[in-house]
N, C-alpha and C positions, 0 to 999 in steps of 0.2 A: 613516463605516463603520469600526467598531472591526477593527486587524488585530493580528498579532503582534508586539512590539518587535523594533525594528530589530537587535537584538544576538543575539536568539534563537540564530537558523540559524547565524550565527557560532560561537556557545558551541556550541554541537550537532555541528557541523565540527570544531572544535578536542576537542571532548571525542573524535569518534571517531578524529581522529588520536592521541589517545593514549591509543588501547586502551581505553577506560571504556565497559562494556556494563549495568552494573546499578548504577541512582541511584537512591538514598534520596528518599521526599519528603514524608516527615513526621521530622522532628526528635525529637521528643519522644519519651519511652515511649510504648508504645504495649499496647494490652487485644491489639488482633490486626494481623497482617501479613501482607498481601495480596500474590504478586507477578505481576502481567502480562507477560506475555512477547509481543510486538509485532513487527512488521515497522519496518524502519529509518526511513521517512521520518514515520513520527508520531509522534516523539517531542514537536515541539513541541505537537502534540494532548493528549497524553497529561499531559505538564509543567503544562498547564489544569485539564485533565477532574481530576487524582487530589487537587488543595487542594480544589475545591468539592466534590468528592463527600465527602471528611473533611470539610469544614465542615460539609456537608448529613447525612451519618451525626450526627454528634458533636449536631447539632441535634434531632437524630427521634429517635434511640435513649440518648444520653449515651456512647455507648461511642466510644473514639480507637480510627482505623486507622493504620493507618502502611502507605503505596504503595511497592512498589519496582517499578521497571522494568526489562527487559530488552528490548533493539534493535538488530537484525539484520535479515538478509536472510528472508524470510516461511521458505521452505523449507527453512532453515537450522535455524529456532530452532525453527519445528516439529521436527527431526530431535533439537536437544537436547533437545526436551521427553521425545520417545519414549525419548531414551538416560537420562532421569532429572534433567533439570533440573526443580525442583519449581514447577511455573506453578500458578496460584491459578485463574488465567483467563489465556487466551489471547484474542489479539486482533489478526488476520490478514487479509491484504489477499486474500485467497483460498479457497474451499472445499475445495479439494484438500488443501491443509495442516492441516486441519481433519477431514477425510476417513481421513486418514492415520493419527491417533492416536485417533479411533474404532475405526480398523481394527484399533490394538493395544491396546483397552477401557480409554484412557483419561479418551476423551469421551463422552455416551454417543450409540448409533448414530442415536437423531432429534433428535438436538444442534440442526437446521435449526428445528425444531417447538418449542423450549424458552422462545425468543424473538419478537418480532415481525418480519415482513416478513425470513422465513430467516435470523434468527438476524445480521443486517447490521444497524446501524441506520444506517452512512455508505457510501455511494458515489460512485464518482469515475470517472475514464475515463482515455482516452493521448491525450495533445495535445506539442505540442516546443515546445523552449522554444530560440530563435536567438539569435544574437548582435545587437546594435544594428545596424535597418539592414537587417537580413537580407539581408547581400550574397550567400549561394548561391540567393536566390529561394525556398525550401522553403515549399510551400504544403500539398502532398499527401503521402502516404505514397510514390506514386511518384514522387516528386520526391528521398525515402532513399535512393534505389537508384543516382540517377546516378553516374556517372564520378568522381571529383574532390571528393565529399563524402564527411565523416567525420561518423559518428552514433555516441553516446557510448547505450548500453544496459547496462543490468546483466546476468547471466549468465542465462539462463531455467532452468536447474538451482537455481539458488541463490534467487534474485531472484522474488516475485510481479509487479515490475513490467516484470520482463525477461516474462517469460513472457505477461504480456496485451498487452505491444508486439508480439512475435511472433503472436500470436492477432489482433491489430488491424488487422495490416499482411494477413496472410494472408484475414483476413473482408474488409477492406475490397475484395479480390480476389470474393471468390464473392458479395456480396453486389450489386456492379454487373452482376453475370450471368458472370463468368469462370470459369474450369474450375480445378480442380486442379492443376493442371501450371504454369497463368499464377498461381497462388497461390504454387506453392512456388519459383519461379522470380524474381517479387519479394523474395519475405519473402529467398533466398539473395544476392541482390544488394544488398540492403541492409546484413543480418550480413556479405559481404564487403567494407564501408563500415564497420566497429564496429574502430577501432583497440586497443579494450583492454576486456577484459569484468570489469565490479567484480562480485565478489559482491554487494552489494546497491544496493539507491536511493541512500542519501545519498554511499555511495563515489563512484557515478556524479556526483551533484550536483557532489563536490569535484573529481571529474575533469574536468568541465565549468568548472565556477565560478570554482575555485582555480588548476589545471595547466593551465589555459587549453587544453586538446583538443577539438577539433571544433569542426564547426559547425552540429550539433545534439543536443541531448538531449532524450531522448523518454521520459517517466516522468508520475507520474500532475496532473492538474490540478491539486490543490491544492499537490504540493508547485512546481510550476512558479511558479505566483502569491506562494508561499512566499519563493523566489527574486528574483521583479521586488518585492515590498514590503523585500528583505532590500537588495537590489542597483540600487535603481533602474533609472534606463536604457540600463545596459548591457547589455539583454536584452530579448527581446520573444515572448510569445506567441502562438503559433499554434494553430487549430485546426484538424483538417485533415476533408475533407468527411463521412467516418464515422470511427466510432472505437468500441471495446467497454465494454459495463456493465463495470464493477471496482469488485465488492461487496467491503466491508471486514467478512466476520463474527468473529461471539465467540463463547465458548462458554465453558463451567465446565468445570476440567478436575478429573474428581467424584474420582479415587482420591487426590489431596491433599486435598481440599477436605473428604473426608468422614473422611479418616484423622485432619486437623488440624482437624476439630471447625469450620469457617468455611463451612459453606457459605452460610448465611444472607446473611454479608456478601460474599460471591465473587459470589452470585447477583446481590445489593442493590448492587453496584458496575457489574456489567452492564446492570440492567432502570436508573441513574441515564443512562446514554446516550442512551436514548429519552425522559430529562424533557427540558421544556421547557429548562432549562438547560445540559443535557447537548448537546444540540439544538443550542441557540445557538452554545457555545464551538465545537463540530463547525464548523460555518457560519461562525463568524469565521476558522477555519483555513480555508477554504475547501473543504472534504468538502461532498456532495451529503450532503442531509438529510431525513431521511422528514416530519417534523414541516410541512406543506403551508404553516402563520404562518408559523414561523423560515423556511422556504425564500423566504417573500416577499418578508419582510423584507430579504432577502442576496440577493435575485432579481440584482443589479448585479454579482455576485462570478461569476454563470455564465452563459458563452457557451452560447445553444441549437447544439445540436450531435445529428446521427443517432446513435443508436447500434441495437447490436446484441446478443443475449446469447450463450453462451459457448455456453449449450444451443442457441438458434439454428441458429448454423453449427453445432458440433462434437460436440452430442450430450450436452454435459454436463464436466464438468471430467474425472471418471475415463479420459472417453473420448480426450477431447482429449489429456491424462497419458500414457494408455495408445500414442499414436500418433507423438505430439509430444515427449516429452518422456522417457520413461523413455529405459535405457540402449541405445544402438542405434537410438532413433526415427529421427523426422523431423529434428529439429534436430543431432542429431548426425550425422547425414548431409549435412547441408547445412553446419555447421560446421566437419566433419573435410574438406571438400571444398576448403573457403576458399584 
């Protein structure tokens, strides 16, 4: 089973420690230049997906692109897109962030309809990743909450993967029959176990991996596996008995795209995710894959696992946002409480 070189995550680590948010990854002149703007833990996705999708352009049409990246925290880079960071396409571990720059016309409003299977073509879930050994025992989500453990989460303000660990911990409550109260009562004693909130995933990663804190991190499955192929076994993954869908969608973000004359290739960079190859490299990173061959193929790289969707429990993302997350919600009720 082909995975990512062992140096990847390192270089990725080391690049965000010093400060580098937007990498080149075509060299050459270039006819047009495309830039993604991304949530933090796929870069090494993304470092795949954007040579063969230039190869694969450069083949079909004769024309060079040239990919640039940008990687952050999901909510983050949504928020620069809306202040004027010029994205070609976005590409977000979340609907809400996606949502958001519709809401300020600069996606358009059935962005979900534009693409296959709502505009995602990778999904993934929240599982923790322990130390060797698993000396705190963490099996479950309430196993976050005891006493005496530290659980390393990114910010849920900032972070998509912060935000569907708190969605995760709190469904895995209503979902075995529990009330409200024993939901937010968990999910509080957990975040009272969160010694330092990163803004995004991969900060979390190096807080965990690097700064050696906690003794768990809880972010999405692939970038966990990410981790044990980067780290051997100094780590171990867990799944814990439920856990939530955490679609990765895309979208064309149309007022650059049509102002700079590229929509063709913005669009033709997104529908390359759902080829077979797009598919594949998805699946080597360990991202859940629509493509039902490539999933079979990589059947070895995913734990069956319950899950739950976000419309399920919470109504939808807007609602869950609206409850949970904007200024004053839930979380900041339970955070300012800590």
């Amino acid at each position: 089973m082909a995975i990512p070189s062992v140096s990847s995550l390192r270089r990725a680590l080391l690049a965000l420690a010093l400060g580098s948010a937007v990498v080149p990854f075509a060299a050459q002149a270039a006819d047009v230049e495309l830039l993604n703007v991304s949530y933090d833990v796929a870069r090494e996705l993304y470092k795949d997906i954007n040579p063969a999708f230039v190869a694969e352009w450069k083949k079909s049409t004769g024309e060079t692109v040239t990919i640039k990246q940008s990687h952050g925290g999901s909510s983050k880079q949504a928020r620069a897109v809306a202040d004027g960071l010029e994205a070609s396409v976005v590409t977000m571990n979340q609907a809400n962030d996606i949502d958001m720059l519709a809401d300020r016309g600069l996606v358009a409003k059935d962005w979900t309809k534009k693409f296959p299977d709502n505009a995602a073509p990778y999904y993934s879930t929240m599982v923790f990743l322990v130390r060797k050994g698993n000396p705190k025992g963490i099996e479950d989500w309430t196993d976050l909450a005891k006493p005496g453990v530290k659980v390393v989460i990114p910010n849920p303000k900032t972070a998509g993967n912060g935000r569907y660990t708190y969605l995760a911990a709190w469904g895995s409550v209503i979902k075995k029959g529990g009330n409200e109260a024993q939901a937010r009562d968990l999910v509080g004693k957990i975040f009272k176990n969160v010694p330092v909130l990163d803004a995004g995933g991969r900060a979390a990663t190096t807080t965990f991996t690097q700064r050696q804190i906690g003794d768990a991190l809880v972010t999405f499955e692939n970038e966990v596996n990410l981790v044990r192929a980067e780290f051997g076994n100094d780590f171990e993954v867990v799944y814990p008995s439920i856990s939530v869908l955490a679609e990765s969608p895309v979208a064309v973000v149309d007022k650059v795209v049509d102002r700079k004359g590229i929509r063709k290739q913005a669009t033709g960079y997104l529908n390359f995710l759902y080829s077979e190859t797009g598919q594949t490299i998805g699946a080597k990173h360990y991202m859940r894959v629509r493509n039902e061959k490539v999933m079979k193929q990589f059947a070895a790289n995913y734990k069956p696992i319950k899950l739950f969707t976000v419309d399920d429990v919470f109504g939808g993302w807007r609602a869950a946002q609206k409850r949970h997350f904007d200024d004053g919600g839930e979380f900041d009720k339970i955070y300012t409480s800590k």
